[in-house]
PAROPA-558813 format. One record per residue (C-alpha): residue number from 0; x, y, z; residue in three letters. Coordinates in steps of 0.05 Angstrom, whole numbers, plus 5000, padded with zeros to 4 digits. Example, Ala and Ser with C-alpha at 12.3 -4.5 7.8 and 13.67 -1.06 7.14 Angstrom:
// PAROPA-558813
<site nr="0" x="5246" y="4910" z="5156" rest="ALA"/>
<site nr="1" x="5273" y="4979" z="5143" rest="SER"/>
// end
This chain:
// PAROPA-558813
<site nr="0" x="5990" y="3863" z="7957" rest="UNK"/>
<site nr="1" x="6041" y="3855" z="7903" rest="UNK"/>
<site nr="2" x="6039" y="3932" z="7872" rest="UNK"/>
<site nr="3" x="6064" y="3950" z="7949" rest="UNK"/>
<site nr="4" x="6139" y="3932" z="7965" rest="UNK"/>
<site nr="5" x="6143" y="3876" z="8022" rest="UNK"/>
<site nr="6" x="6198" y="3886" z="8074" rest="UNK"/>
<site nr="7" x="6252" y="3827" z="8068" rest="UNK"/>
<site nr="8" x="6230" y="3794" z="8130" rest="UNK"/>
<site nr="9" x="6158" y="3802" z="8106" rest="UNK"/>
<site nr="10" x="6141" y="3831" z="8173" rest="UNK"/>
<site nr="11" x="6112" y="3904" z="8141" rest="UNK"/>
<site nr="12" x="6093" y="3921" z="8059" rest="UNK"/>
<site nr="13" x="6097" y="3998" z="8049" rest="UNK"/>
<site nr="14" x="6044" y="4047" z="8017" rest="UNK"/>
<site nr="15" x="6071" y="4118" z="8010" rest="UNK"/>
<site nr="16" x="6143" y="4112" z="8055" rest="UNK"/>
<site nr="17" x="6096" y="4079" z="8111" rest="UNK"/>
<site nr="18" x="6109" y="4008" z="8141" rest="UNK"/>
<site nr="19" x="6040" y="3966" z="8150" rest="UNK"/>
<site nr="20" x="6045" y="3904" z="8185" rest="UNK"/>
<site nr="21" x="6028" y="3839" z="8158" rest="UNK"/>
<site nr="22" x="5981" y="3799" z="8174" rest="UNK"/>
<site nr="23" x="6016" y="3734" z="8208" rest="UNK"/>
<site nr="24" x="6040" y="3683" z="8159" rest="UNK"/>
<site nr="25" x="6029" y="3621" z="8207" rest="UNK"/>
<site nr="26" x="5957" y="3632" z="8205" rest="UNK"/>
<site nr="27" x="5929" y="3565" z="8183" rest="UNK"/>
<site nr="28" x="5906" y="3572" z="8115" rest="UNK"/>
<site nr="29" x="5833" y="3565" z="8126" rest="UNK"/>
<site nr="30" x="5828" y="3602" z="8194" rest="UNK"/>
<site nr="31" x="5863" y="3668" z="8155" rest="UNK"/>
<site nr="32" x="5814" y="3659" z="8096" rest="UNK"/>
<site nr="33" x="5757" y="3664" z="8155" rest="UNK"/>
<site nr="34" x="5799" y="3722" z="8188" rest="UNK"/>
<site nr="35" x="5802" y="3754" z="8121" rest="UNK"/>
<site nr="36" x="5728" y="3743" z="8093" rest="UNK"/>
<site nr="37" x="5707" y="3775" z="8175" rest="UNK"/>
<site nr="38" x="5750" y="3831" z="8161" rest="UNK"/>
<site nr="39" x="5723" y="3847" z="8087" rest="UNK"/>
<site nr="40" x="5649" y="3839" z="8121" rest="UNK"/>
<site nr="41" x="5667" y="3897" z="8173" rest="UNK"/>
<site nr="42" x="5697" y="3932" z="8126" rest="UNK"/>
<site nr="43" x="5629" y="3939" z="8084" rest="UNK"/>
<site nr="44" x="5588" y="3944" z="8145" rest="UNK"/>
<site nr="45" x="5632" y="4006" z="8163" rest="UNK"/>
<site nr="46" x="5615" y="4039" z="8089" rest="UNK"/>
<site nr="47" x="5542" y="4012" z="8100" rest="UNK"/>
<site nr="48" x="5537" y="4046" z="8172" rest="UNK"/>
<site nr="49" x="5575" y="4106" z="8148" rest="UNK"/>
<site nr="50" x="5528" y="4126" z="8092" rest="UNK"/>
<site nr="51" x="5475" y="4118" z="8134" rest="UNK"/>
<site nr="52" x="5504" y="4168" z="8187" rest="UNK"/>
<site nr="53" x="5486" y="4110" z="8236" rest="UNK"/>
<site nr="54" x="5542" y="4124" z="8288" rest="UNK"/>
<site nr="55" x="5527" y="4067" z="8335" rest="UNK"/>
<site nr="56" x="5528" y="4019" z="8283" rest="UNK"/>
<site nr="57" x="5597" y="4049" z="8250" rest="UNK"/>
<site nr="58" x="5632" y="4042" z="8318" rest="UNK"/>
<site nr="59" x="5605" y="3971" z="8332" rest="UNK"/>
<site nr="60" x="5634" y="3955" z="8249" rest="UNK"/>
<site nr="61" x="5694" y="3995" z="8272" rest="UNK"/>
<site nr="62" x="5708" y="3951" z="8333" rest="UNK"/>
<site nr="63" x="5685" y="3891" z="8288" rest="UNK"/>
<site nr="64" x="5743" y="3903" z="8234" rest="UNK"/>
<site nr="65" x="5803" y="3911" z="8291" rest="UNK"/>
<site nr="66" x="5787" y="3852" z="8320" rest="UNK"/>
<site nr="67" x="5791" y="3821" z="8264" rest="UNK"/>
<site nr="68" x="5858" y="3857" z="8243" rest="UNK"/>
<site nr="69" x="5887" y="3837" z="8309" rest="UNK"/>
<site nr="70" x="5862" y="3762" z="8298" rest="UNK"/>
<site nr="71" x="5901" y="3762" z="8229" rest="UNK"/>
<site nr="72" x="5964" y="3798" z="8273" rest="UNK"/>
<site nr="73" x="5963" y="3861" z="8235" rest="UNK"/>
<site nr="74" x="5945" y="3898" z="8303" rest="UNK"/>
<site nr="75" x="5959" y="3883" z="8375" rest="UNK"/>
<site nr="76" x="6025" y="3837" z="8396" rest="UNK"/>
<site nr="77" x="6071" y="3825" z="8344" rest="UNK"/>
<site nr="78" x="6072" y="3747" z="8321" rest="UNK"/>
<site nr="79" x="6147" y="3747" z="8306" rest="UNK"/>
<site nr="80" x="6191" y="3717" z="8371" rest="UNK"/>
<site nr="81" x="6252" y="3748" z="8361" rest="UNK"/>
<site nr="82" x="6247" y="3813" z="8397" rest="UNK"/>
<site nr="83" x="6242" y="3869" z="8344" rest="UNK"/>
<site nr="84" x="6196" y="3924" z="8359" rest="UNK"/>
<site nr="85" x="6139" y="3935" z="8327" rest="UNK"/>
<site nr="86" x="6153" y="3994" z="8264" rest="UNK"/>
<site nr="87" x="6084" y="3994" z="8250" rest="UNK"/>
<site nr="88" x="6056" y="4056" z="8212" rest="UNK"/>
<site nr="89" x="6133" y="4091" z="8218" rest="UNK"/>
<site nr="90" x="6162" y="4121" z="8159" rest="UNK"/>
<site nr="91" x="6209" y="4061" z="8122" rest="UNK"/>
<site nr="92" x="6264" y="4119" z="8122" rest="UNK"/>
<site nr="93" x="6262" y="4119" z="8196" rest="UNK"/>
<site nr="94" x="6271" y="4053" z="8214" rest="UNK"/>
<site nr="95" x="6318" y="3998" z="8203" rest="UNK"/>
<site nr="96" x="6292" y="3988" z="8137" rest="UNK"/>
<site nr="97" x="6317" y="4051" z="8112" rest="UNK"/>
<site nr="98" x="6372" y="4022" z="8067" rest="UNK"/>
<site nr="99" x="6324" y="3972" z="8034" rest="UNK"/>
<site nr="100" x="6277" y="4020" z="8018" rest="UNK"/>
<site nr="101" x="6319" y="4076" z="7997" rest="UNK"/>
<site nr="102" x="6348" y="4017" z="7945" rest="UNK"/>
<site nr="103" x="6273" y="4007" z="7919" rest="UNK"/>
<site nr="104" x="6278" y="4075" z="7885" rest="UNK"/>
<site nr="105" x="6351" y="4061" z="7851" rest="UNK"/>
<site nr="106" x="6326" y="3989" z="7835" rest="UNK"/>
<site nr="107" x="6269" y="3990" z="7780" rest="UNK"/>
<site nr="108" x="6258" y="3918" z="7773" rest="UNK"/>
<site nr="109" x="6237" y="3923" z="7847" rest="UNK"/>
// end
């Protein structure tokens, strides 16, 4: 995740001018390396059923990696408690990140 900018309050990193939620940082260690390795699984089973123009399969590896997205927080209800809507997949210019990441381009070290 490091070559993609990470919002200050590490709630979103940013691919192309779009925020993308992060996965919730008060996952115990072990239960987000389980989340993770579920998610990587569905993943491949979604290439796997894809190539094989098996659509029943790809939808049931579809539905496999958002639950697992939503178990890590990256989907569903937000896992911060302070109120702030969820930006996910808006345009960093848009929000109230816009300052921060209009800086990124004036800052190279960033």
């Amino acid at each position: 995740m490091a070559k993609h900018p990470v919002t200050p309050d590490g709630r979103y990193f940013v691919v192309r001018g779009r925020l993308w939620r992060m996965a919730n940082p008060n996952l115990p260690d072990q239960e987000r390396q389980t989340l993770v390795k579920q998610l990587m699984s569905a993943r491949r089973a979604v290439r796997a059923a894809h190539a094989a123009a098996d659509e029943a399969a790809e939808a049931d590896a579809r539905a496999a990696v958002d639950q697992a997205k939503r178990a890590l927080g990256e989907r569903g209800p937000v896992w911060w408690t302070d109120g702030a809507p969820d930006l996910n997949r808006h345009m960093a210019r848009n929000t109230v990140y816009a300052a921060w990441f209009a800086a990124l381009d004036r800052d190279p070290g960033s």
